[in-house]
C-alpha positions in Angstrom: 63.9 -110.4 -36.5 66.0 -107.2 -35.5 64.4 -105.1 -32.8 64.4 -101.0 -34.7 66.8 -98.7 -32.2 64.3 -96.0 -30.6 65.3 -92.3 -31.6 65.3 -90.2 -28.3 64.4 -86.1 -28.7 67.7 -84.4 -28.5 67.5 -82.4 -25.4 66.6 -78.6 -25.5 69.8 -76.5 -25.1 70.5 -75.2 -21.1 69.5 -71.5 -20.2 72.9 -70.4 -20.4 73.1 -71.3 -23.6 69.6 -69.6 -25.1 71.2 -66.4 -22.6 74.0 -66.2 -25.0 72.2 -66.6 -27.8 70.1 -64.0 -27.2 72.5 -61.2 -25.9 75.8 -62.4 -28.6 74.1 -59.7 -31.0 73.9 -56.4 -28.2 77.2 -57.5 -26.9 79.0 -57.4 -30.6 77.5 -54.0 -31.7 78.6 -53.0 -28.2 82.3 -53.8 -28.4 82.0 -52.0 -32.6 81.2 -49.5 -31.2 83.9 -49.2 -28.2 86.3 -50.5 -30.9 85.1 -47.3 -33.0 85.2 -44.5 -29.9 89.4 -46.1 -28.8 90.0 -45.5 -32.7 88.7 -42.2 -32.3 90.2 -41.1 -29.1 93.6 -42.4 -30.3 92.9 -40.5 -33.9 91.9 -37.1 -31.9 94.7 -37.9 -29.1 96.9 -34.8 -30.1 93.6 -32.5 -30.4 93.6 -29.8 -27.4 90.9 -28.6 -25.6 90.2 -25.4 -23.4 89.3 -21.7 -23.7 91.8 -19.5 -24.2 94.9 -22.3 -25.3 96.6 -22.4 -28.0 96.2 -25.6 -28.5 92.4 -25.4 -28.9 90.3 -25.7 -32.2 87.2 -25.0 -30.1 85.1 -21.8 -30.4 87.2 -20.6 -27.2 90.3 -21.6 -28.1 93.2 -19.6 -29.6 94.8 -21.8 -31.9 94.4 -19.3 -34.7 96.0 -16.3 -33.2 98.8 -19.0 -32.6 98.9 -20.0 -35.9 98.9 -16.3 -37.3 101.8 -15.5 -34.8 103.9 -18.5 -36.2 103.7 -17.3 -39.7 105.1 -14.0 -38.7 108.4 -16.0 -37.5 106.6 -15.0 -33.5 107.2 -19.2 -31.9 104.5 -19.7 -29.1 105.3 -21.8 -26.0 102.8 -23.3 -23.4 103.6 -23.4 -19.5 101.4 -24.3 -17.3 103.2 -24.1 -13.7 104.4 -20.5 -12.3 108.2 -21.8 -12.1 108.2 -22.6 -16.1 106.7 -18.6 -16.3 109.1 -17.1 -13.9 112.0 -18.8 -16.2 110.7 -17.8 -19.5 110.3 -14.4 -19.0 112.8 -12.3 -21.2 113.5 -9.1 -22.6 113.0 -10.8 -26.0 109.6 -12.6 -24.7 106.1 -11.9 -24.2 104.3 -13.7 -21.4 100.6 -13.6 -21.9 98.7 -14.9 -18.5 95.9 -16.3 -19.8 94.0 -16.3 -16.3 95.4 -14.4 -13.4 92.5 -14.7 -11.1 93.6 -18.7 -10.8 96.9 -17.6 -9.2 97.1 -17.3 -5.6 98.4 -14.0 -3.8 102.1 -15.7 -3.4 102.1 -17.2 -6.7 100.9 -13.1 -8.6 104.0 -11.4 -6.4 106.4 -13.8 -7.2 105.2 -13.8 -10.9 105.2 -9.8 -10.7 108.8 -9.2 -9.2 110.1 -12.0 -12.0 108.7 -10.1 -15.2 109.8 -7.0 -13.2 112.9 -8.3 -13.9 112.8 -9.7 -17.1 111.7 -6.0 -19.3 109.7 -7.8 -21.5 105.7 -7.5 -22.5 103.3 -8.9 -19.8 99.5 -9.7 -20.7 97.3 -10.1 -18.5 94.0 -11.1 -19.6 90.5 -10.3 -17.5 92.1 -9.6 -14.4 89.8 -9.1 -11.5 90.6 -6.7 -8.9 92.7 -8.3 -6.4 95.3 -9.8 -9.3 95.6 -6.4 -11.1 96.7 -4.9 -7.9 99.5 -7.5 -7.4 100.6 -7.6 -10.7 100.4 -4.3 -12.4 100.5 -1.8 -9.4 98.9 1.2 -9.9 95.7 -0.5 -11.8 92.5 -0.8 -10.3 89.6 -3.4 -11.5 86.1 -1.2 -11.7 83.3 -3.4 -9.6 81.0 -2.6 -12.8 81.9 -4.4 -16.5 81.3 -2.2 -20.0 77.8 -3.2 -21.2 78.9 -2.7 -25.1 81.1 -5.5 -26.3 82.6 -3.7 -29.5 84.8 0.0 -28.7 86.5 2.7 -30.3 90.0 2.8 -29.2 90.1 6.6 -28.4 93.9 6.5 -27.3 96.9 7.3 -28.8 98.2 3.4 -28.7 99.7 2.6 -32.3 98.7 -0.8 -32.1 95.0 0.3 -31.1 95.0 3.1 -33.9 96.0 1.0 -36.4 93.8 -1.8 -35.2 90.3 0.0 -35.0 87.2 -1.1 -33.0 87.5 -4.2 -31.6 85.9 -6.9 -29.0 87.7 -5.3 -25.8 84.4 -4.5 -23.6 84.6 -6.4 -20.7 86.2 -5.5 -17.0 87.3 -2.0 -16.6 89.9 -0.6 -15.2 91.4 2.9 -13.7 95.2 3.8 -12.9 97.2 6.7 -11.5 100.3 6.0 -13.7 100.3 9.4 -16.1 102.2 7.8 -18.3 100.0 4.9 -19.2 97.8 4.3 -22.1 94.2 4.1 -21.6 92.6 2.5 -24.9 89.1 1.4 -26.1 87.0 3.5 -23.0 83.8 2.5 -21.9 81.9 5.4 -19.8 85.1 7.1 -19.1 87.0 3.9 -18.0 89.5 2.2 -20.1 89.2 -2.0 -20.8 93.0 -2.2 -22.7 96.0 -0.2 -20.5 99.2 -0.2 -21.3 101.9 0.6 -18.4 105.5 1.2 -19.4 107.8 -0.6 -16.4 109.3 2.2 -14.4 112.8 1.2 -15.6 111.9 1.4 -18.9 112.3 -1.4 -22.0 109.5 -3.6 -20.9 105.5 -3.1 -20.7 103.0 -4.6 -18.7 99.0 -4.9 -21.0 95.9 -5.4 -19.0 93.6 -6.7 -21.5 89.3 -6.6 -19.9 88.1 -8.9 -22.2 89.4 -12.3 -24.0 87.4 -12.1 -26.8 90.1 -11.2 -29.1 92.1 -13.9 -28.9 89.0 -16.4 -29.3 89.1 -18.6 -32.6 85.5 -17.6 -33.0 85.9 -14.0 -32.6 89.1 -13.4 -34.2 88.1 -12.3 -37.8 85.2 -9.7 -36.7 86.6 -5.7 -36.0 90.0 -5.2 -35.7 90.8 -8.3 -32.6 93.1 -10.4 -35.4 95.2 -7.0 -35.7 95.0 -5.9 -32.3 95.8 -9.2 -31.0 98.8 -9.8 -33.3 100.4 -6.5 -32.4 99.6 -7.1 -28.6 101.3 -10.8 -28.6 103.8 -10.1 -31.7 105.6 -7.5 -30.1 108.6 -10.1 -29.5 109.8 -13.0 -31.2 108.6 -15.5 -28.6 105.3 -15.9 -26.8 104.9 -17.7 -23.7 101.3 -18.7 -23.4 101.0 -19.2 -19.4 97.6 -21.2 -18.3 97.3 -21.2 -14.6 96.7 -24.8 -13.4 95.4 -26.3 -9.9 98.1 -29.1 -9.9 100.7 -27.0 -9.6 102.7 -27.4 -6.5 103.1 -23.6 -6.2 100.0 -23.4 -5.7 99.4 -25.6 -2.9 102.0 -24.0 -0.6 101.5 -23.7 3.2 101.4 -20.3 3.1 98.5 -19.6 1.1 96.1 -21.8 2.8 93.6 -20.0 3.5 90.7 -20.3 6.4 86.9 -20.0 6.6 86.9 -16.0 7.2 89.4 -15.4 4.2 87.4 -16.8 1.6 84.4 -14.6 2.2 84.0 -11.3 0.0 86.1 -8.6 1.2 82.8 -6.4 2.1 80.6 -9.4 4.2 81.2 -7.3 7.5 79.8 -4.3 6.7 76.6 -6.3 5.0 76.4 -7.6 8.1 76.3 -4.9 9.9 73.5 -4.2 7.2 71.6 -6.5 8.1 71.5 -6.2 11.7 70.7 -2.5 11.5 67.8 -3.9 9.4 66.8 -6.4 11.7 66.5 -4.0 14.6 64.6 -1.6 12.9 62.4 -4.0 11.5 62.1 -5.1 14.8 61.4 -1.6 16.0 58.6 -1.1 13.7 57.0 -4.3 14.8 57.1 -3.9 18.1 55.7 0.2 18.4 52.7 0.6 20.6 49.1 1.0 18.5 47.4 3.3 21.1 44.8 2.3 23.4 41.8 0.1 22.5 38.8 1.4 20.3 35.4 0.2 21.4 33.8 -1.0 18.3 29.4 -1.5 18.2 28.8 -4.8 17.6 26.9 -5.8 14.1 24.9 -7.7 15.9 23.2 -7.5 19.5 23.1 -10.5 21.3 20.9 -11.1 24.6 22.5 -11.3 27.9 20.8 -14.8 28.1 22.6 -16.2 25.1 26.0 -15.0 26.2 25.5 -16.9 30.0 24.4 -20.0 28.2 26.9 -20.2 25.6 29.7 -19.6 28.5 28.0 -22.4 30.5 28.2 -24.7 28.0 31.9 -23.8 27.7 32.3 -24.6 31.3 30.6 -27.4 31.1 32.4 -28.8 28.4 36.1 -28.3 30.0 34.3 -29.4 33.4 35.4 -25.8 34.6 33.2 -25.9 38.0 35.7 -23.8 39.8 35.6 -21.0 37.4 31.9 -21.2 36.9 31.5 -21.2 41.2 34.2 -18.2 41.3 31.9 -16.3 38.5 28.9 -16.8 40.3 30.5 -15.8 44.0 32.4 -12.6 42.6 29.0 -11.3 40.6 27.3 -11.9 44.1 29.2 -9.9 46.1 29.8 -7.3 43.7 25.2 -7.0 43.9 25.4 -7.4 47.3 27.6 -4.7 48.5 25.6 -2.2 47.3 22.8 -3.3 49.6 24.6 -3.3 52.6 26.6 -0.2 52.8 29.9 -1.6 51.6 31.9 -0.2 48.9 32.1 -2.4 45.3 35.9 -1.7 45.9 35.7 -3.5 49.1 33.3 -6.4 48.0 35.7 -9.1 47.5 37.1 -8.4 51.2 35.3 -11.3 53.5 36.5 -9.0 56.7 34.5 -5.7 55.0 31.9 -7.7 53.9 30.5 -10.8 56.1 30.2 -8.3 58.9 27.6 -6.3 56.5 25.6 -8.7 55.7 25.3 -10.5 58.9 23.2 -7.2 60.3 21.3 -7.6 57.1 20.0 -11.3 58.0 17.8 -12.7 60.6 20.1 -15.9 60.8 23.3 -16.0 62.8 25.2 -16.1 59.5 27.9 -18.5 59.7 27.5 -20.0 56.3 28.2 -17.4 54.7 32.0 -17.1 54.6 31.3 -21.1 53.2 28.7 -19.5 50.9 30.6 -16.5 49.4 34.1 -17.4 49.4 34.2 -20.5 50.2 35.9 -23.6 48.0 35.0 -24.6 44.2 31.7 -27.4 44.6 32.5 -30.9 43.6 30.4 -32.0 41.4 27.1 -30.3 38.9 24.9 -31.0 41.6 27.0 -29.2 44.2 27.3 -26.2 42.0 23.7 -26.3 40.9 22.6 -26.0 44.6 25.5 -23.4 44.8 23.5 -21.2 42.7 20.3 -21.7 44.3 21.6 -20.7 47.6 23.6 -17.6 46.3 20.3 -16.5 44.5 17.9 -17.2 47.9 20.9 -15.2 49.7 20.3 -11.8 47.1 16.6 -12.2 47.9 16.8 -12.1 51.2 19.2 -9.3 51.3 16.7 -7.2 49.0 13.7 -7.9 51.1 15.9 -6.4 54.0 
C-alpha cells in the first residue's frame, strides 16, 4: 500500500518581491520618459538661448537680424569676455554691446579707449547713465524713459530717414557734441544718437531701446531696416554679451564696498529724511495751550466720589495715602479757625502752636494726630478718622 506524498502550499512571495512588483510599472514609465527628455536635450543641444543673442530663436532673441545680416555677405561673431571685444575691434568691424550696464567702470574705459582706437561703428544698446558717460563721452542718460514705444525719426540720419518709425522709445539721452545726430525724439530728447569719433572714420550709436533687434519685433515699423543699416554698416559684426565669468570682471580693482553700491543720491535722501523727522517731531511735540475746564455731563455727589476713592484705597491697601488725605484736608479746615494762614497749614511750627490755645487739653497729641506716621492697620486708620473729626468739633465749639 503506498502512502500519497502530501502537497505543501507554495509559500507567498517575500515583501520585497510584491514591492517590486508593484512599483516595476512607475519606475519604467519613469526612465521613458528620462530616456525621452536626454534625446531631447541632445536633439536641442546646439539651440541658444537669451535675449538679445544671436544665437537665440526666442521672442528676445536676435537670430533673425543675424540671419538677415549674413545674407547681405555682413558675418556675425559672438564674444562674450571684454579681451575677445578689445581685439576684434576694427576699422572694418562693428562691435555691438549688447548690454553695457553689466560691465564694470574698468572693464567700459578700457573697452572705450580700444574702439577709440579701432575707428570702427560702436553700438551700444540701453545704456544707463553711468556706462554712457564712460563710453561715449559727451552723452548723458535722462532719469525719465519715453512713454511711447513707436517714433518718428525727425533727424537728418540716412539710415533713420530711410528706415521710418520704428520701436526706438526707450531710455533717453542728451549730448553737447554739435555734430551729433539726434534721431527718433521723445519730448525733445533723442533715444538713437549718433556721434562721429573726433578723429574721424569711425562712429559711436547709442541705441535706448532693444526692441529692434528682437526676433519678435523685427518685422513691425521700420526696426528690420533700421537695424540692418545700424549693424550692416561693415562687413563684420561682433556681437559682444557681457558675461559675469569673465575674469575681467572680477579684478581687484573694481571691488566695490558697502557705501559704493548705494544710489548715487542716498545722502541727500537722507538728509531728507532727517529734516522730516525733526519736523515731524516739531509738530508733535508744540505746546496745546493751557487746560480748558469742561462741565461735566453728569453731576456726581461729593459722597459718591469719597466712596469710590475709598474703595480704591482699600483695594491697593493704600492706608498711608488715605491717612495723608485725611490729615492734609484737616489742617487745611482747621487753619481757618485758628488764625493761621491756609498757606501756612501744613507747617506743624505755624500750626500746633494755634491750635494748642484753641483747646482745653495740654495738646501733646497733636503733632501724633496731625502729622504724625501712616496707621497700621483699618482699624488704626478708622479710629484715625474719628479722632481727626472729634479734633474739628472741638475746634469749632471754640
Amino acid at each position: 500500500m503506498t502512502t500519497g506524498a502530501t502537497t505543501l502550499p507554495s509559500a507567498s512571495a517575500s515583501p520585497p518581491a510584491r514591492l517590486w512588483t508593484r512599483a516595476r510599472g512607475v519606475a519604467l514609465a519613469l526612465a521613458v520618459l528620462l530616456a525621452g527628455a536626454v534625446a531631447i536635450a541632445v536633439v536641442r543641444s546646439d539651440t541658444r538661448h537669451g535675449s538679445l543673442d544671436p544665437r537665440s530663436v526666442d521672442s528676445h532673441g536676435s537670430r533673425a537680424v543675424a540671419e538677415l545680416l549674413a545674407q547681405r555677405g555682413v558675418s556675425t561673431r559672438v564674444v562674450t569676455t571684454l579681451d575677445e571685444a578689445r581685439a576684434a575691434a576694427a576699422p572694418d568691424t562693428t562691435l555691438l554691446v549688447a548690454v553695457p550696464d553689466l560691465l564694470t567702470h574698468r572693464q567700459q574705459t578700457a573697452l572705450h579707449s580700444a574702439v577709440a582706437r579701432a575707428a570702427g561703428r560702436t553700438v551700444l544698446v540701453a545704456a544707463g547713465g553711468p556706462s554712457v558717460e564712460r563710453l561715449a563721452p559727451g552723452v548723458a542718460a535722462d532719469p525719465a524713459t519715453s512713454y511711447d514705444s513707436v517714433l518718428s525719426p525727425d533727424c537728418a540720419l540716412p539710415a533713420a530717414r530711410r528706415a521710418g518709425s520704428a520701436d526706438t522709445g526707450g531710455i533717453r539721452y542728451t549730448t553737447t557734441r554739435l555734430d551729433a545726430d539726434s534721431c527718433y525724439p521723445s519730448d525733445g530728447l533723442a533715444t538713437l544718437l549718433r556721434i562721429p569719433a573726433p578723429s574721424g572714420g569711425g562712429d559711436t550709436v547709442v541705441l535706448g531701446a532693444p526692441d529692434i533687434l528682437y526676433n519678435e519685433r523685427l518685422d513691425e515699423q521700420g526696426n528690420a531696416s533700421l537695424a540692418l543699416q545700424l549693424l550692416g554698416s561693415r562687413p563684420h559684426l561682433v556681437w559682444y554679451l557681457p558675461s559675469f565669468s569673465d575674469s575681467s570682471a572680477t579684478a581687484a580693482d573694481d571691488r566695490q564696498g558697502f557705501l559704493d553700491l548705494l544710489p548715487s543720491g542716498w545722502l541727500w535722501g537722507t538728509l531728507q529724511l532727517f529734516i522730516a523727522a525733526a519736523l515731524a517731531a516739531l509738530w508733535r511735540a508744540r505746546r496745546l495751550g493751557p487746560l480748558v475746564p469742561e462741565r461735566l455731563p453728569v453731576t456726581i455727589r461729593a459722597s459718591e466720589t469719597v466712596e469710590g476713592r475709598a474703595r480704591l484705597y482699600r483695594r491697593a491697601n493704600a492706608r498711608d495715602r488715605a491717612a495723608a488725605a485725611l490729615r492734609s484736608t484737616t489742617r487745611t479746615r482747621l487753619a481757618p479757625l485758628v488764625g493761621v494762614p491756609v498757606s501756612q497749614a501744613h507747617a506743624p511750627e505755624a500750626l500746633l502752636p494755634a491750635l494748642s490755645t484753641h483747646l482745653h487739653g495740654d495738646g501733646q497729641s497733636l503733632p501724633t494726630l496731625l502729622f504724625g506716621p501712616p496707621p497700621g492697620d483699618d482699624k488704626a486708620l478708622v479710629a484715625l478718622t474719628d479722632q481727626l473729626d472729634a479734633l474739628e468739633r472741638e475746634v469749632r465749639r471754640s
